[in-house]
DSSP file (Angstrom, degrees, kcal/mol; ACC not computed):
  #  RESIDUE AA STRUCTURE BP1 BP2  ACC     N-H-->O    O-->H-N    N-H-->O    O-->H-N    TCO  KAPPA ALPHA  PHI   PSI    X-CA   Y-CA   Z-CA
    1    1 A X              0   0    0      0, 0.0     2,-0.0     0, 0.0     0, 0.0   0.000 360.0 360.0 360.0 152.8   17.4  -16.5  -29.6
    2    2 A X     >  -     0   0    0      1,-0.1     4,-1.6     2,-0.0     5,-0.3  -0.226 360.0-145.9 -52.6 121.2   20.3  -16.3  -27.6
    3    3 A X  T  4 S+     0   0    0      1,-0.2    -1,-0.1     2,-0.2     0, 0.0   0.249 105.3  57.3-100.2  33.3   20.3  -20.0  -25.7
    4    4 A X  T >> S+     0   0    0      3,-0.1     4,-3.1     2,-0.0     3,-0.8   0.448 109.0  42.4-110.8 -63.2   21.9  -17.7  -22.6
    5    5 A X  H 3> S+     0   0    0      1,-0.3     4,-1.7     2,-0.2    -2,-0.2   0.925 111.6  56.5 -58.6 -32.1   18.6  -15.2  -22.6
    6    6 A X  H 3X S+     0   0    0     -4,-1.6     4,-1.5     2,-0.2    -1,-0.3   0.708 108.5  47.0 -67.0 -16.0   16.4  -18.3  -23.0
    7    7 A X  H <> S+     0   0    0     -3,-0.8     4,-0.5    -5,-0.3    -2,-0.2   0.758 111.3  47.5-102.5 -19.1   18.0  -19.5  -19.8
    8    8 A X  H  X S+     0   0    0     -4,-3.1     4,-1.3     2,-0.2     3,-0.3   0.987 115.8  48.7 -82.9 -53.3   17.6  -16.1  -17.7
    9    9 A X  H  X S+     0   0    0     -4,-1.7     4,-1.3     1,-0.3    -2,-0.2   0.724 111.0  46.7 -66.4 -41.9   13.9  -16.0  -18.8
   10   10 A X  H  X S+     0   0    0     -4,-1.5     4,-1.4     2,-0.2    -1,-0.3   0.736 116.4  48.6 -83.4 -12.7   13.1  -19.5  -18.0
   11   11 A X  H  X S+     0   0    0     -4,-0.5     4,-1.8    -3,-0.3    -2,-0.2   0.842 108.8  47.5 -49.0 -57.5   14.8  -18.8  -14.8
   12   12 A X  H  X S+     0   0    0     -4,-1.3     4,-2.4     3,-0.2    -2,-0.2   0.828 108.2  62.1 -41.6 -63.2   13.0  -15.5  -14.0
   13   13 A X  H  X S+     0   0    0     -4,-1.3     4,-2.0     2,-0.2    -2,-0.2   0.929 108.9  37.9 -62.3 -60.4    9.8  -17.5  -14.8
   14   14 A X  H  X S+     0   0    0     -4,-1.4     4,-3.5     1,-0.3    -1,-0.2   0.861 112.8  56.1 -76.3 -27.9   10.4  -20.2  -11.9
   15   15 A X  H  X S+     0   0    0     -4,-1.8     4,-2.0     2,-0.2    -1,-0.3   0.906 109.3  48.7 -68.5 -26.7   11.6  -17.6   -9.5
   16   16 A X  H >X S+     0   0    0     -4,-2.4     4,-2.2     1,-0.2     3,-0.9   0.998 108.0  52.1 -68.4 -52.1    8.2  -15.7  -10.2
   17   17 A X  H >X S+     0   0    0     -4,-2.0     4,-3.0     2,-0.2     3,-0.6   0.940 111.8  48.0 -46.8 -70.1    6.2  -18.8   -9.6
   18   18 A X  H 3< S+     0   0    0     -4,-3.5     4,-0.4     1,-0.3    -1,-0.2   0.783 108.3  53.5 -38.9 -35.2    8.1  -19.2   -6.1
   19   19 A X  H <X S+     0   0    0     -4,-2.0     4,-1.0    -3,-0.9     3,-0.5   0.974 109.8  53.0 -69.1 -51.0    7.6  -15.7   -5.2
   20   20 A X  H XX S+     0   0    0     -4,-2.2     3,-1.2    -3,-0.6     4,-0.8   0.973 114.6  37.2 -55.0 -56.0    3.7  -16.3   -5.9
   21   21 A X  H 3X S+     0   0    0     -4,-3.0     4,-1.4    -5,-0.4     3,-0.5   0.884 108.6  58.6 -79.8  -4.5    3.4  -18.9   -3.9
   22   22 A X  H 3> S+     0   0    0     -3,-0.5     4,-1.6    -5,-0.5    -1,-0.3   0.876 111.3  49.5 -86.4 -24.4    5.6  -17.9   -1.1
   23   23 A X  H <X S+     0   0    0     -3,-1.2     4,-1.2    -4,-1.0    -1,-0.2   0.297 102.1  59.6-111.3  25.3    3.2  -14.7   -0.7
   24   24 A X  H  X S+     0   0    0     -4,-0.8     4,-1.3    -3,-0.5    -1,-0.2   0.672 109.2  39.8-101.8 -32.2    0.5  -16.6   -0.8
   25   25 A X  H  X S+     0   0    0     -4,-1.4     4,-1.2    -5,-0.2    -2,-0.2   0.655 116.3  54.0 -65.5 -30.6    1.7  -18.5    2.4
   26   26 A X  H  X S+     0   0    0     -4,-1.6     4,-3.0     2,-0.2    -3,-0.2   0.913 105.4  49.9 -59.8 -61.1    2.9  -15.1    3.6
   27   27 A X  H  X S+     0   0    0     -4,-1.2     4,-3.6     2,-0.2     5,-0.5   0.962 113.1  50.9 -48.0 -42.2   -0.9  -13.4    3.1
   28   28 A X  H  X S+     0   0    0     -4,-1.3     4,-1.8     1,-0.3     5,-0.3   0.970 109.9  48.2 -53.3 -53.0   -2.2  -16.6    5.2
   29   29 A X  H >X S+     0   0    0     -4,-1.2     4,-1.8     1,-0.2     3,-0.8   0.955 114.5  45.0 -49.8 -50.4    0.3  -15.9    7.9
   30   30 A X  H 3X S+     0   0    0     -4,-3.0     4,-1.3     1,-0.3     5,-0.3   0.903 106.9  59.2 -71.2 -38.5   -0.6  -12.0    8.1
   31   31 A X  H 3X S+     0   0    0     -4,-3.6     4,-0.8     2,-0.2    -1,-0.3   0.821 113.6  38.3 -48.1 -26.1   -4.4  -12.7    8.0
   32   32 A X  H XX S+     0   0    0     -4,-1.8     3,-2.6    -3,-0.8     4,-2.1   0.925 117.6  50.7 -97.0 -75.1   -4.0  -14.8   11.3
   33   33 A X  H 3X S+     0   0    0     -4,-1.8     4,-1.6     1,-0.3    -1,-0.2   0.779 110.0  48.1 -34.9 -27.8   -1.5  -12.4   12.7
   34   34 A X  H 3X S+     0   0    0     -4,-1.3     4,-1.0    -5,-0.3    -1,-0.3   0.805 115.8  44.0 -98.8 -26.2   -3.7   -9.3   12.0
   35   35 A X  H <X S+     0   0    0     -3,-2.6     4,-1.8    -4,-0.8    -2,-0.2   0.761 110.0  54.4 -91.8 -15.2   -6.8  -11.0   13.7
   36   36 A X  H  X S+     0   0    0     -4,-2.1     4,-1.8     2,-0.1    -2,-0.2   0.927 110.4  49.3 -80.3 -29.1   -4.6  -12.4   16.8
   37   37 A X  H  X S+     0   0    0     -4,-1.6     4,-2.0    -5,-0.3    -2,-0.2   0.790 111.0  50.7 -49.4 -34.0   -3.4   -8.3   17.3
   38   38 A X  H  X S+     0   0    0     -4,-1.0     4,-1.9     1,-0.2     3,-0.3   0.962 111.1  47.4 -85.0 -38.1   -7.2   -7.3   17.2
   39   39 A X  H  X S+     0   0    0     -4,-1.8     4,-1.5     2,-0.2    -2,-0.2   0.923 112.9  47.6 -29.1 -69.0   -7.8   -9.9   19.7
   40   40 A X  H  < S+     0   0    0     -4,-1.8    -2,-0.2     1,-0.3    -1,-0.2   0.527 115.6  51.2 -58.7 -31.1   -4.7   -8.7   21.9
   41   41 A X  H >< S+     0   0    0     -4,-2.0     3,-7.1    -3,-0.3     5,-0.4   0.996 101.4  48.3 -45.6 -79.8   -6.0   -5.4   21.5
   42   42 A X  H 3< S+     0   0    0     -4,-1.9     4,-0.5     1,-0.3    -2,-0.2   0.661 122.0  42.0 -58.7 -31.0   -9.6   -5.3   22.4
   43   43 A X  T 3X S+     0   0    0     -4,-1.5     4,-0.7     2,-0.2    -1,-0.3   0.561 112.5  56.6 -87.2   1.8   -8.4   -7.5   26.0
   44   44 A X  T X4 S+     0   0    0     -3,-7.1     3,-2.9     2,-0.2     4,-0.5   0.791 117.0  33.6 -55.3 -96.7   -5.3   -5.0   26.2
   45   45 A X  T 34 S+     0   0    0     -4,-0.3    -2,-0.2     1,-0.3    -3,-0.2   0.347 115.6  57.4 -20.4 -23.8   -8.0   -2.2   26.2
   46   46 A X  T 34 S+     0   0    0     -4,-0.5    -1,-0.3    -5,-0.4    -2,-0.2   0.975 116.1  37.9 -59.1 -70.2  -10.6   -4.5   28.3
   47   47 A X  S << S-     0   0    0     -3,-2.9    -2,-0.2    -4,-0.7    -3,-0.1   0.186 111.4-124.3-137.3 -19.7   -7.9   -4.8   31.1
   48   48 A X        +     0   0    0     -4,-0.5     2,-0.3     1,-0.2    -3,-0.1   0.915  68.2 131.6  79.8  39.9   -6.5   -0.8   30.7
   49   49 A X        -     0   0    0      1,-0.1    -1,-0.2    -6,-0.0     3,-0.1  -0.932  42.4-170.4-125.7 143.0   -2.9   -2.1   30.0
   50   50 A X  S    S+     0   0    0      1,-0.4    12,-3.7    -2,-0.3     2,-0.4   0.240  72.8  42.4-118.2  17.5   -0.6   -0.7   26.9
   51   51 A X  E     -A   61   0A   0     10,-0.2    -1,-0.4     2,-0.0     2,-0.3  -0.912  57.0-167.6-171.3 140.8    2.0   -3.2   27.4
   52   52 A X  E     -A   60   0A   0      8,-2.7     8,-1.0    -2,-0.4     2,-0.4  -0.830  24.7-129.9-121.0 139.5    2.6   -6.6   28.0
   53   53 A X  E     -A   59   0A   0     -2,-0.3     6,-0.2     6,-0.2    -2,-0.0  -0.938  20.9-138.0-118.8 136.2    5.9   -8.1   28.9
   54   54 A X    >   -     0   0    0      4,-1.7     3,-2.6    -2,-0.4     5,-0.0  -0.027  15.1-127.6-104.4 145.1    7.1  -11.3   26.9
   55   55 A X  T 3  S+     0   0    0      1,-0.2    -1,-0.1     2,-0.1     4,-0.0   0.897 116.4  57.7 -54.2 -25.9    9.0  -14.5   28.6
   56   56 A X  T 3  S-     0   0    0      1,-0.1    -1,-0.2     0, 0.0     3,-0.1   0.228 126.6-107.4-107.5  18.8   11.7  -13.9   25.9
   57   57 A X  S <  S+     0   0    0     -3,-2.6     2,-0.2     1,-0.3    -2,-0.1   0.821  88.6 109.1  59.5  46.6   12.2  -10.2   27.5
   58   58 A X        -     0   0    0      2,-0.0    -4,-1.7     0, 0.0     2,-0.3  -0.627  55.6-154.0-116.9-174.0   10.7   -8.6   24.7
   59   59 A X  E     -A   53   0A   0     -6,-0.2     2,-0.5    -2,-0.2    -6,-0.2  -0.993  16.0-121.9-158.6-160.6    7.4   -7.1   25.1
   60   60 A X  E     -A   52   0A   0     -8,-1.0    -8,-2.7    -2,-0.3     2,-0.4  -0.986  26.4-168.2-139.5 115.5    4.1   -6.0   23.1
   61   61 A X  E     -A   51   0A   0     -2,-0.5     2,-0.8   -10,-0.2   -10,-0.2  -0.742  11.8-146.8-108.1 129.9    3.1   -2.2   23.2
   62   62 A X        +     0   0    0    -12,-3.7     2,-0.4    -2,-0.4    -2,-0.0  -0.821  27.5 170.0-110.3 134.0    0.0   -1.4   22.1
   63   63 A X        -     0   0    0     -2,-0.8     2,-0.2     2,-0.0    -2,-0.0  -0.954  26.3-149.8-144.2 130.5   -0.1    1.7   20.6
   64   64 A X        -     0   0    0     -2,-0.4     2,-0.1     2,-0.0    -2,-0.0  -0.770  22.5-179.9-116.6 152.9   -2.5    4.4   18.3
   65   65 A X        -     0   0    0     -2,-0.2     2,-0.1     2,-0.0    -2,-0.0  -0.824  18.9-134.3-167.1 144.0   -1.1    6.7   16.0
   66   66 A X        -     0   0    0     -2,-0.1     2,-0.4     1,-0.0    -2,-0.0  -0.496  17.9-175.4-105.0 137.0   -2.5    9.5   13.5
   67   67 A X        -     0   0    0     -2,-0.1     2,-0.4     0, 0.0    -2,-0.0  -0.970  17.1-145.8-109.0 122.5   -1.5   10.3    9.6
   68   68 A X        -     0   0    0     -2,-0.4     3,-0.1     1,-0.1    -2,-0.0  -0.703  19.0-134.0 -59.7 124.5   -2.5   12.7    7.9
   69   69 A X        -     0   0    0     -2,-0.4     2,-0.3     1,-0.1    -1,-0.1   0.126  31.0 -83.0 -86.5-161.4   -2.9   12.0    4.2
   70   70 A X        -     0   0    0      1,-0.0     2,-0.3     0, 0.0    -1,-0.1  -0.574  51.1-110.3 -74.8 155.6   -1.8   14.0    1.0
   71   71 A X        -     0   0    0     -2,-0.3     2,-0.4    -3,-0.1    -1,-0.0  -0.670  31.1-134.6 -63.5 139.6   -4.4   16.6    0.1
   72   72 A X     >  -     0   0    0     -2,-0.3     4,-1.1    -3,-0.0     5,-0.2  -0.791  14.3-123.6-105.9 143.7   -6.3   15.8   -3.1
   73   73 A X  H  > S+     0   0    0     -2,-0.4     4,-0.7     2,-0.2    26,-0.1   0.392 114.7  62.4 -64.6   5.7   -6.7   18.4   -5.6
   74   74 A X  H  > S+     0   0    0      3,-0.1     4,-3.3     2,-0.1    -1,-0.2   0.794 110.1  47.2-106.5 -72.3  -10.5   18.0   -5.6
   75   75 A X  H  > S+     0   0    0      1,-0.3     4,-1.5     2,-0.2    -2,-0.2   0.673 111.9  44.3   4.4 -72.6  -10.0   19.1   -1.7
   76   76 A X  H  X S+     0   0    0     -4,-1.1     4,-2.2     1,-0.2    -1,-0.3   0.829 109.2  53.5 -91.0 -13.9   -7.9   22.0   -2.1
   77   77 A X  H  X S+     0   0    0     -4,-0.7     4,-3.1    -5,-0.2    -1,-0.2   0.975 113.0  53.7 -63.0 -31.5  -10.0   23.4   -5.2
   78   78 A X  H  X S+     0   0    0     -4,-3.3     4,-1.7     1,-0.2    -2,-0.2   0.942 109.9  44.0 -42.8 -41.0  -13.1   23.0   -2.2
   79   79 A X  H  X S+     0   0    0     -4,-1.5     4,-2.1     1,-0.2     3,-0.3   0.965 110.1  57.4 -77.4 -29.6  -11.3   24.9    0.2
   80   80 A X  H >X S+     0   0    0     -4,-2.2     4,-1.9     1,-0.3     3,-0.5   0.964 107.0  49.0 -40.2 -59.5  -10.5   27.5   -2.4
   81   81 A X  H 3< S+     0   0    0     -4,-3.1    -1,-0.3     1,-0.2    -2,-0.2   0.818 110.0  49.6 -39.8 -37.6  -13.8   28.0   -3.1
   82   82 A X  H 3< S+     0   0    0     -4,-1.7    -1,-0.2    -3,-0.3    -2,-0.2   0.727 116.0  39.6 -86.7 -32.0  -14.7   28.4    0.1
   83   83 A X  H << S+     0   0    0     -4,-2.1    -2,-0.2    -3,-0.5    -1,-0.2   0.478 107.1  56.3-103.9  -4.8  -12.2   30.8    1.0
   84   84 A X     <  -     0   0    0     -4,-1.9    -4,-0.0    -5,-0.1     0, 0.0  -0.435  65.8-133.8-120.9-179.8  -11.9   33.1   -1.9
   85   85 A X        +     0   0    0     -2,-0.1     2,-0.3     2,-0.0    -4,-0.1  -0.324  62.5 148.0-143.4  28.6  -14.2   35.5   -4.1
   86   86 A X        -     0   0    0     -6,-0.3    -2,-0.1     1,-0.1     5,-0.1  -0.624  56.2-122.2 -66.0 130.7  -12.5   33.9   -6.8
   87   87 A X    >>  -     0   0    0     -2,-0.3     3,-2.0     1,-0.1     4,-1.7  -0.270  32.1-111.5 -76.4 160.0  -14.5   33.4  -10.0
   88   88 A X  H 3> S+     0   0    0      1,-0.2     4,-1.0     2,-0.2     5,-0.2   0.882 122.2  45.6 -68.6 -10.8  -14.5   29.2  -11.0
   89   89 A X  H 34 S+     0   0    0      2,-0.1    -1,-0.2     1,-0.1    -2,-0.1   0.710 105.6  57.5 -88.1  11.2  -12.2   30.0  -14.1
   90   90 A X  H X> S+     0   0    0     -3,-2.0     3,-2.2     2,-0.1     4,-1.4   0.936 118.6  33.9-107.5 -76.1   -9.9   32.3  -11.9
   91   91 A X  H 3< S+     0   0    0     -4,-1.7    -2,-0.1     1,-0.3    -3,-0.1   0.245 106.9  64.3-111.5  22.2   -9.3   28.9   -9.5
   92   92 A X  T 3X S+     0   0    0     -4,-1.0     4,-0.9     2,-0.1    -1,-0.3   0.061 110.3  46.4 -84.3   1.3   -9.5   26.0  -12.3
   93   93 A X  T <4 S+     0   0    0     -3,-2.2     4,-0.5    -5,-0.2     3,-0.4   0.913 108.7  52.8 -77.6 -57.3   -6.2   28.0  -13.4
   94   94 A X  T  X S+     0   0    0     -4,-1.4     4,-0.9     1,-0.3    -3,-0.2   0.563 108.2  47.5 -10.9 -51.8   -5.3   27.9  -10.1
   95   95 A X  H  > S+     0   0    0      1,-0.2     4,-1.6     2,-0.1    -1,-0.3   0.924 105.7  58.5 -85.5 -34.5   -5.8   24.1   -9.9
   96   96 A X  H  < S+     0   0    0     -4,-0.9     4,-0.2    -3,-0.4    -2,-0.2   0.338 106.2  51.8 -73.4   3.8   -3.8   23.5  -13.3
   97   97 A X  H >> S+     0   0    0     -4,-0.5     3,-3.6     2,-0.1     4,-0.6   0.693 111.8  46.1 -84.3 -94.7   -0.6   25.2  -11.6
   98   98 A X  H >X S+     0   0    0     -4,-0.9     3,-3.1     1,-0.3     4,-1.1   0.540 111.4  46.5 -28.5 -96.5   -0.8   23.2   -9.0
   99   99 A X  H 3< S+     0   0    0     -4,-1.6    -1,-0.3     1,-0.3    -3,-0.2   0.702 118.4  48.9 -53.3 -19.0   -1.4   19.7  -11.0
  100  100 A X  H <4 S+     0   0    0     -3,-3.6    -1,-0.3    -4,-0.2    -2,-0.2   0.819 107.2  52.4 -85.7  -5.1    1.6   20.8  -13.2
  101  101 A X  H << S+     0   0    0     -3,-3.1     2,-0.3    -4,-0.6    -1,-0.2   0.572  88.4  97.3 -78.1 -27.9    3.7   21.7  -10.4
  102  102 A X  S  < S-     0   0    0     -4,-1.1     2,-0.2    -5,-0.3     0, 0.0  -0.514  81.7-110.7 -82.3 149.8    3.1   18.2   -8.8
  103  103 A X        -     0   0    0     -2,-0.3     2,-0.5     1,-0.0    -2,-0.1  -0.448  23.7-149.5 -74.6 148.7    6.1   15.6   -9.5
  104  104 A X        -     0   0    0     -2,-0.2     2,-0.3     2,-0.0    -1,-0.0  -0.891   6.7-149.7-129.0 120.0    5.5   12.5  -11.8
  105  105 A X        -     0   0    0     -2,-0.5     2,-0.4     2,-0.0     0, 0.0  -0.799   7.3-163.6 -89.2 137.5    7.4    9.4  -11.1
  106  106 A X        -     0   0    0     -2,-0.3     2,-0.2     2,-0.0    -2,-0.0  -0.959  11.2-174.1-151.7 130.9    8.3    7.1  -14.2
  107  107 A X        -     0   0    0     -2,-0.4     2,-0.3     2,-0.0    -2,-0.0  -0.686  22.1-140.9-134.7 159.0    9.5    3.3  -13.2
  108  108 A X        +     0   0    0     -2,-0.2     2,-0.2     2,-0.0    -2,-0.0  -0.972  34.7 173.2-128.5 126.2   10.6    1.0  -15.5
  109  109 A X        -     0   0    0     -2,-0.3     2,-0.3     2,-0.0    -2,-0.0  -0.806  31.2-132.7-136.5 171.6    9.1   -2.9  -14.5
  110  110 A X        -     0   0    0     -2,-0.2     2,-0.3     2,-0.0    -2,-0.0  -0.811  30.8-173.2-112.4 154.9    8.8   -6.5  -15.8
  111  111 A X        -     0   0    0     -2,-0.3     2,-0.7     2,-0.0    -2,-0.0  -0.962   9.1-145.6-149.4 154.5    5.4   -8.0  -15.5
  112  112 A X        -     0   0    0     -2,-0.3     2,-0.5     2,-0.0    -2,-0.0  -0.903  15.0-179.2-111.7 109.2    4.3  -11.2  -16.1
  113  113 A X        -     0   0    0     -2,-0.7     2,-0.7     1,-0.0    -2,-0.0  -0.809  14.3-136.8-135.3 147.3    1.5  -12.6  -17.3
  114  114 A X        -     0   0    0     -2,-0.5    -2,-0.0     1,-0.1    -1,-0.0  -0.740  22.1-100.8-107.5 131.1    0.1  -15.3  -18.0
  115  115 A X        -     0   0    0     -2,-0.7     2,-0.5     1,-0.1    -1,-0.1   0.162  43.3-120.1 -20.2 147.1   -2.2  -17.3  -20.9
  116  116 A X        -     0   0    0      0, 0.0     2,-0.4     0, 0.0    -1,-0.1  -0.821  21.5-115.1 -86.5 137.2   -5.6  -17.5  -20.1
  117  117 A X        -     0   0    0     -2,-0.5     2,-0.1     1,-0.0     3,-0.1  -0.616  30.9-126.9 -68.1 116.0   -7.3  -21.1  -19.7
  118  118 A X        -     0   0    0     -2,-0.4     2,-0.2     1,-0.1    -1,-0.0  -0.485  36.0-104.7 -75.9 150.7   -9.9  -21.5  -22.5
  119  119 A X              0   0    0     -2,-0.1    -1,-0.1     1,-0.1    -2,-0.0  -0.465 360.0 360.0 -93.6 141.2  -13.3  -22.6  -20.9
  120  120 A X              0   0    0     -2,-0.2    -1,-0.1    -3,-0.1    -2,-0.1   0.564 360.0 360.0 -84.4 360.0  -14.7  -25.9  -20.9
């Protein structure tokens, strides 16, 4: 092997190990962070207030807001059903337009993996 590709790959290898553990210190931070917001909520909402203003002349808005998701094919064959006097092979065509119609993403990744530890 190439002693330049041996030196990107063991390279690669330590930066993945850093990333792991840095988003393992990251999840810890977000668990705390996401239970002090539900806190901050529930006495926003207690106290009828949607916004607090911060010593450092920022502030913290609390604020709801609704997504709608995608429709799932299982869905829109339901509604079909519901809405037609279409027979069920008439609007499993129906659904196989539709699933060929939807776009397909194809990403190209590295993944890493690691031996397993034989058990003692």
């Amino acid at each position: 092997m190439d002693s330049n590709f041996i030196k990107i790959v063991k390279e690669y290898i330590e930066l993945d190990d850093n990333i792991k553990l840095a988003m393992k210190d990251i999840k810890v931070l977000k668990d705390r962070k996401n239970e002090l917001s539900e806190e901050i909520m529930v006495k926003m909402k207690e106290s009828g207030i949607d916004c607090c203003n911060l010593e450092s002349g920022g502030q913290i808005i609390a604020k709801e807001s609704k997504t709608t998701a995608a429709p799932k094919i299982k869905s829109i064959q339901t509604v079909i059903q519901e809405m037609s006097e279409l027979d069920q092979g008439m609007i499993e065509n129906i659904m196989d337009a539709i699933e060929k119609t939807r776009d397909k993403k194809t990403k190209e990744t590295l993944r890493r993996t690691k031996a397993k530890k034989p058990k003692e």
